[in-house]
C-alpha positions in Angstrom: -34.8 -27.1 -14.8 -31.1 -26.9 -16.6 -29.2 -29.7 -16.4 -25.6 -27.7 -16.5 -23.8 -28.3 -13.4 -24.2 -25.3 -10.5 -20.9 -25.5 -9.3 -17.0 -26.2 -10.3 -17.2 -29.3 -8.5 -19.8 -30.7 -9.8 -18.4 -30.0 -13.4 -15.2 -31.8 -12.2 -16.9 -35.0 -10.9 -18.7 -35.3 -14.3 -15.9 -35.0 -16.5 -14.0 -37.7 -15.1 -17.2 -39.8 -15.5 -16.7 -38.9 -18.9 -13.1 -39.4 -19.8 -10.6 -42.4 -19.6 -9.3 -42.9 -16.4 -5.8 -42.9 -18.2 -6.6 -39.2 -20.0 -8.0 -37.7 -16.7 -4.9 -38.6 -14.6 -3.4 -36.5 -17.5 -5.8 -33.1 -16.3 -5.1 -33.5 -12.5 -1.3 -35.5 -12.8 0.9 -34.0 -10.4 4.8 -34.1 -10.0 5.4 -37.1 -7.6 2.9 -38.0 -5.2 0.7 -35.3 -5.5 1.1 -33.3 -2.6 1.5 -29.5 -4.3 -1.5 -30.1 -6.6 -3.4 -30.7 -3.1 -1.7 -28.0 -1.6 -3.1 -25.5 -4.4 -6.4 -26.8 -3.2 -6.2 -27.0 0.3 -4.4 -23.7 1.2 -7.8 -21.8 0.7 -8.5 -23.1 4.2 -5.8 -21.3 6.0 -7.2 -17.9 5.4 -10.7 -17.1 6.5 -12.5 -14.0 5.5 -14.5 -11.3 7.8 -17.3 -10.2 5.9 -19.0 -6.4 6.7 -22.7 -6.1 6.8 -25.1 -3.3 5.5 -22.9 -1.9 3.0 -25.8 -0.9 0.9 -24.0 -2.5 -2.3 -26.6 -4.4 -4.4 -24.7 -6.0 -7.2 -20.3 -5.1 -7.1 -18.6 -4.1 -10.1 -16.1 -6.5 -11.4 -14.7 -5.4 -14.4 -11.4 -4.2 -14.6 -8.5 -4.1 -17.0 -5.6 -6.1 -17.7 -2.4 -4.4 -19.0 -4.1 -1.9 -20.8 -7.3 -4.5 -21.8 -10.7 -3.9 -20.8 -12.1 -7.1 -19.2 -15.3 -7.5 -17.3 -13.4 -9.1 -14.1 -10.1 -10.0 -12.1 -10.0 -13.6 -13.9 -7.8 -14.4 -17.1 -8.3 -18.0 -18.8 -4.8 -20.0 -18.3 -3.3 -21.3 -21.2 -3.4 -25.2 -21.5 -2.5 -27.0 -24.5 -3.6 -30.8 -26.8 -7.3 -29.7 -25.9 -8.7 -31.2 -29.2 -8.6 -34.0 -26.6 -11.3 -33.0 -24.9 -13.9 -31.3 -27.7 -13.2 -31.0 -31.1 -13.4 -27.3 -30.4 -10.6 -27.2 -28.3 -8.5 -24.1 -27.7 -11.1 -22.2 -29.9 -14.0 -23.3 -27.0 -12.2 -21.4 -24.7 -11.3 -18.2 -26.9 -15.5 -18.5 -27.9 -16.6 -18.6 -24.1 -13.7 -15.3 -23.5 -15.2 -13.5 -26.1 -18.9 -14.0 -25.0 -17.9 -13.2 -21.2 -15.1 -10.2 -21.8 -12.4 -12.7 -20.5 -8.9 -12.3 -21.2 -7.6 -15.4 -22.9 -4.1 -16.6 -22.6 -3.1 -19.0 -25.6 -0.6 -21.6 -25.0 2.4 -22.5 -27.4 0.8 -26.0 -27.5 -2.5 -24.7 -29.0 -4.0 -27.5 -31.0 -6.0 -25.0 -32.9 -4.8 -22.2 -35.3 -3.5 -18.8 -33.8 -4.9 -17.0 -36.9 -7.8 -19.3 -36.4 -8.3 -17.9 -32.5 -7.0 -14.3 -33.0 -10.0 -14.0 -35.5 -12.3 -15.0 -32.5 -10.8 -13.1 -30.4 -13.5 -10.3 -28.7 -13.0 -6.7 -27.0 -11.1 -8.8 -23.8 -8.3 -9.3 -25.9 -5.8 -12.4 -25.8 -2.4 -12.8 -24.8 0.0 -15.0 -26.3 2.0 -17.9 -23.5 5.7 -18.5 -25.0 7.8 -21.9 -23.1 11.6 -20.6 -23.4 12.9 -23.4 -25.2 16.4 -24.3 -26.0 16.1 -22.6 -29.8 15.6 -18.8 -29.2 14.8 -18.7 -33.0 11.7 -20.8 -32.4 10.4 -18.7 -29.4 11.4 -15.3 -30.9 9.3 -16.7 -34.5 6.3 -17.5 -32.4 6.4 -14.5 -30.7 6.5 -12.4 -33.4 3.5 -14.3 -35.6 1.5 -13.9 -32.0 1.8 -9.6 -32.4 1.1 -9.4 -36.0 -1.8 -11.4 -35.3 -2.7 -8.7 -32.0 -2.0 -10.7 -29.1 -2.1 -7.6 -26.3 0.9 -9.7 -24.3 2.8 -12.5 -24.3 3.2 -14.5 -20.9 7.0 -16.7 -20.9 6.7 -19.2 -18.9 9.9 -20.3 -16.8 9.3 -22.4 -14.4 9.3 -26.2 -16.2 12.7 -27.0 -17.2 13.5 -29.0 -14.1 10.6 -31.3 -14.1 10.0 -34.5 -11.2 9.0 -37.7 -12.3 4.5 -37.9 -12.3 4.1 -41.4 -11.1 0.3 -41.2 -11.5 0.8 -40.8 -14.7 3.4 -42.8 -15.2 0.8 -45.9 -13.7 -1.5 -44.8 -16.9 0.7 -43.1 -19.8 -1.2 -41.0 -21.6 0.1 -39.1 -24.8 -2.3 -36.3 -25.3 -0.7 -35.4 -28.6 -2.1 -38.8 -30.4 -6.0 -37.3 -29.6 -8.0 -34.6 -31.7 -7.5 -32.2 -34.4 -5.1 -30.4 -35.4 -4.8 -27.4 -37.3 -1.7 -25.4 -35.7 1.3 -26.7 -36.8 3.6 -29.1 -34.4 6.2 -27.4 -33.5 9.9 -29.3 -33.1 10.6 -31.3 -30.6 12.0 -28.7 -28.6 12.7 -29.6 -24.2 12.8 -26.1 -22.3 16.0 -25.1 -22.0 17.7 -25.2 -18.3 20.4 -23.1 -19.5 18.4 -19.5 -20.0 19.1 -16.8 -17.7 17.6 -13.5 -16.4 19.9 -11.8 -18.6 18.8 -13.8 -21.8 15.3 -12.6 -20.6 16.2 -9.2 -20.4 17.5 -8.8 -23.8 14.5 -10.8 -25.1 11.9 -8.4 -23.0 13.8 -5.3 -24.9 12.7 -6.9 -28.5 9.1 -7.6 -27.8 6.7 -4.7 -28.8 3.8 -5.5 -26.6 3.9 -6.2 -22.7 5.7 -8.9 -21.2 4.5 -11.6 -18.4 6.7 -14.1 -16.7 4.8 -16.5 -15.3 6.3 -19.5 -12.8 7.2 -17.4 -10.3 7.3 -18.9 -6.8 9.8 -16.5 -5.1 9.5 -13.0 -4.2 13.2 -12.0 -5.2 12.4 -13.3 -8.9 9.3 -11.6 -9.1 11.4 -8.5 -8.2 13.7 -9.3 -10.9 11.1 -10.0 -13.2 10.2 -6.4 -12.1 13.7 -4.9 -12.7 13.9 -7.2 -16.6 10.9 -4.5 -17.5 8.0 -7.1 -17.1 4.6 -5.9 -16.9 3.7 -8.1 -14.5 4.2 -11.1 -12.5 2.4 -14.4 -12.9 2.5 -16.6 -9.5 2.0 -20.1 -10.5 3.3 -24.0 -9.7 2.0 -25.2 -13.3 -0.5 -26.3 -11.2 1.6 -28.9 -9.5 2.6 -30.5 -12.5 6.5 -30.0 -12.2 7.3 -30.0 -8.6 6.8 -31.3 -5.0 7.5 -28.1 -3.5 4.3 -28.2 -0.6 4.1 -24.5 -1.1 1.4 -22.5 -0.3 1.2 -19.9 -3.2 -1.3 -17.9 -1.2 1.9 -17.1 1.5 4.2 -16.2 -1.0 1.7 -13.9 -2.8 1.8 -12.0 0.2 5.6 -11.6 0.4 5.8 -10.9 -3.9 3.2 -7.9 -3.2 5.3 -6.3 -0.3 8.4 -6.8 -3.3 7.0 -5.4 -6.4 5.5 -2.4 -4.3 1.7 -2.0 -4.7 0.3 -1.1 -8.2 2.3 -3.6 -10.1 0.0 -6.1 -11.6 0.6 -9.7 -10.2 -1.6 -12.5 -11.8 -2.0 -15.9 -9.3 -3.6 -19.5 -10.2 -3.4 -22.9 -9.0 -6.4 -24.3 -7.1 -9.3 -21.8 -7.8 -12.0 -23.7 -7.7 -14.6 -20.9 -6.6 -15.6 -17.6 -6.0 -14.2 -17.0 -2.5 -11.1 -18.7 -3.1 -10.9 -15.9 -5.9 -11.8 -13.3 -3.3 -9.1 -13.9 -1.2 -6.6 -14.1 -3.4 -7.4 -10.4 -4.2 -7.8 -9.4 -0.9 -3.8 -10.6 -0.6 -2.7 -8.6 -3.1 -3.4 -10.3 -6.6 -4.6 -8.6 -9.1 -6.2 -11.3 -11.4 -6.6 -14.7 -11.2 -6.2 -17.2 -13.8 -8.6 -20.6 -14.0 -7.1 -23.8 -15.8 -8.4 -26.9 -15.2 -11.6 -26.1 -14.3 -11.9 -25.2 -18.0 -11.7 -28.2 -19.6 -14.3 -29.9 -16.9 -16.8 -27.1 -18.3 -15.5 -28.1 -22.6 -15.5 -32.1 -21.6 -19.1 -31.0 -20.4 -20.5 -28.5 -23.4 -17.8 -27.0 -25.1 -17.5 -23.6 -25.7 -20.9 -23.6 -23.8 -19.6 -25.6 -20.6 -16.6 -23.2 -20.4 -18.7 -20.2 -20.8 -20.6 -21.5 -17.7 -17.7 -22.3 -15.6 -16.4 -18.4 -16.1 -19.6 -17.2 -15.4 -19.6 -19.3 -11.9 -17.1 -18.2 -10.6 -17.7 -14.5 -11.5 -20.9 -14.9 -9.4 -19.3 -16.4 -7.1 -17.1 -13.9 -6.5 -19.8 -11.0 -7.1 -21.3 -12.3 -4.2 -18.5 -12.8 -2.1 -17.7 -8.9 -2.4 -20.7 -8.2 -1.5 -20.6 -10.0 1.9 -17.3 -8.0 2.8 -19.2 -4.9 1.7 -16.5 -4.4 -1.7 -19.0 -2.5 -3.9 -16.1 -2.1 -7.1 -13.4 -4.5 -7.3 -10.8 -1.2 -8.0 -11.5 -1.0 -3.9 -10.2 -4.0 -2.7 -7.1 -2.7 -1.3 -8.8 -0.8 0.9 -10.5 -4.4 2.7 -6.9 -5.6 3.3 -8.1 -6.1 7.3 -11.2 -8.5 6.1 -8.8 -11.7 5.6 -6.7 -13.3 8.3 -4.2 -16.4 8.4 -5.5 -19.3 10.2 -2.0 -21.1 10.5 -4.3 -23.7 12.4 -3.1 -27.5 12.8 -5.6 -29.9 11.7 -6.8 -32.8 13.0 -7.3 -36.5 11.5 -10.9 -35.9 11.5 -10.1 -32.7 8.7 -8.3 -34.7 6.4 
């Protein structure tokens, strides 16, 4: 029998056994007390699903494409940074586990590892490159540039970490993720994102870049309608994973209300909290059209590398094959059409569900 963890959670619970307690409150440090990064987690319970029977289905297609990329389902790997950390593999562990699973793979700016290095790993899936608008334009335009000649298929800006709260459990336990494992990428400057960037800067920087363009840290329907209008090729919901705000937003809710903005057919990508494959179901069945994984990512690379990441995609794809198949989805191109199978909960709880 395999020793490799069945389930997301169980890859969690041994990779803080693993880690310094100091470097794990790193992975799951929030902004403040906490309360969004439990959010992302929780909100899954507010919607329940209303599964169809004897839908003759016996295995649902996933695979799909993602601005313009054939990939073998809805989920994209997030981009997450310093993860020499973690395995000496780092960012290459995950780029190695997209390519053997027909993932899309979205490299962060802070990539320990080499983008030549990755973009020569890079499989049929493709890879997108994820650009932080920092307060030199000549920095992000120069990275942005190196990611296309080196094929990146996108490149995802991120916007939403300028304003950041205070983390006070990491504060308790400082850790400085930039003093662990390799590096072969070089550091960039010290560089804070810039507070002062605009939709308009954005706009004239979207008209320069070749290749499609994601903004991703969006948490409002009107700026994902903007982002719409700026000639993005899609939207990417996201909290940073709770990381730079105490909002207590559900994501889930506001997906809802971006879809009904953008209009139907515009591609909207959603993470923050996915931990399996029904969470990933009904995140699709409210109007997303990928979802990204983070975190649970570098529970499957503290566990086996490019191995344990592999497994964690594979998981949740699973997962989320056989969800389908209880709500009688035969291709995941369908999903639109099972729009009545989810409903809002908007339940209180009690003590005892705490």
């Amino acid at each position: 029998m395999s020793d490799s963890p069945a389930s997301l959670g169980e890859f969690e619970v041994r990779a803080e056994r693993k880690i310094p307690p100091a470097q794990w409150d790193w992975v799951v440090g929030a902004a403040e007390s906490g309360r969004t990064y439990r959010k992302n987690l929780e909100q899954f319970r507010d919607f329940q699903l209303r599964p169809k029977v004897l839908a003759g289905i016996e295995a649902p297609r996933l695979s799909t494409d993602f601005l313009g990329r054939n990939v073998e389902s809805p989920i994209l790997a997030a981009p997450m940074g310093h993860l020499t950390q973690f395995h000496q593999e780092g960012e290459l562990a995950v780029m190695k586990a997209c390519r053997s699973t027909g993932t899309h793979c979205v490299v962060s700016m802070h990539t320990r590892r080499s983008l030549e290095l990755l973009a020569d790993d890079a499989g049929a899936a493709g890879w997108s490159y994820q650009a932080y608008l920092y307060s030199e334009p000549e920095i992000v335009a120069s990275q942005i540039e190196r990611a296309v000649r080196l094929g990146a298929s996108s490149v995802v800006l991120t916007v939403d970490s300028c304003h950041r709260s205070p983390s006070y459990q990491r504060q308790t336990a400082p850790w400085d993720a930039r003093k662990y494992g390799i590096r072969d990428e070089a550091e960039l400057p010290e560089s804070r994102n810039d507070r002062l960037w605009t939709w308009n800067m954005v706009d004239e920087l979207v008209r320069k870049i070749p290749i499609p363009v994601v903004v991703k840290g969006i948490q409002h329907a009107d700026d994902a309608l903007r982002a719409k209008q700026a000639r993005c090729s899609a939207v990417w919901i996201s909290n940073h994973g709770g990381r730079v705000n105490e909002t207590d937003q559900s994501l889930l809710l506001e997906l809802i209300k971006t879809k009904e903005a953008v209009g139907g057919g515009f591609p909207i990508v959603i993470d923050g909290g996915f931990r399996s494959g029904s969470d990933v179901a009904k995140a699709l069945l409210l109007g997303a059209t990928h979802v990204a994984i983070g975190r649970p990512l570098i529970y499957g690379m503290v566990e086996n590398g490019s191995t344990g990441v592999e497994s964690v995609i594979k998981i949740v794809n699973r997962e989320l094959a056989s969800m389908l198949g209880a709500l009688g989805v035969g291709d995941i191109q369908e999903v639109a059409n099972h729009s009545d199978q989810i409903s809002f909960l908007n339940s209180h709880r009690t003590a005892a569900d705490e």
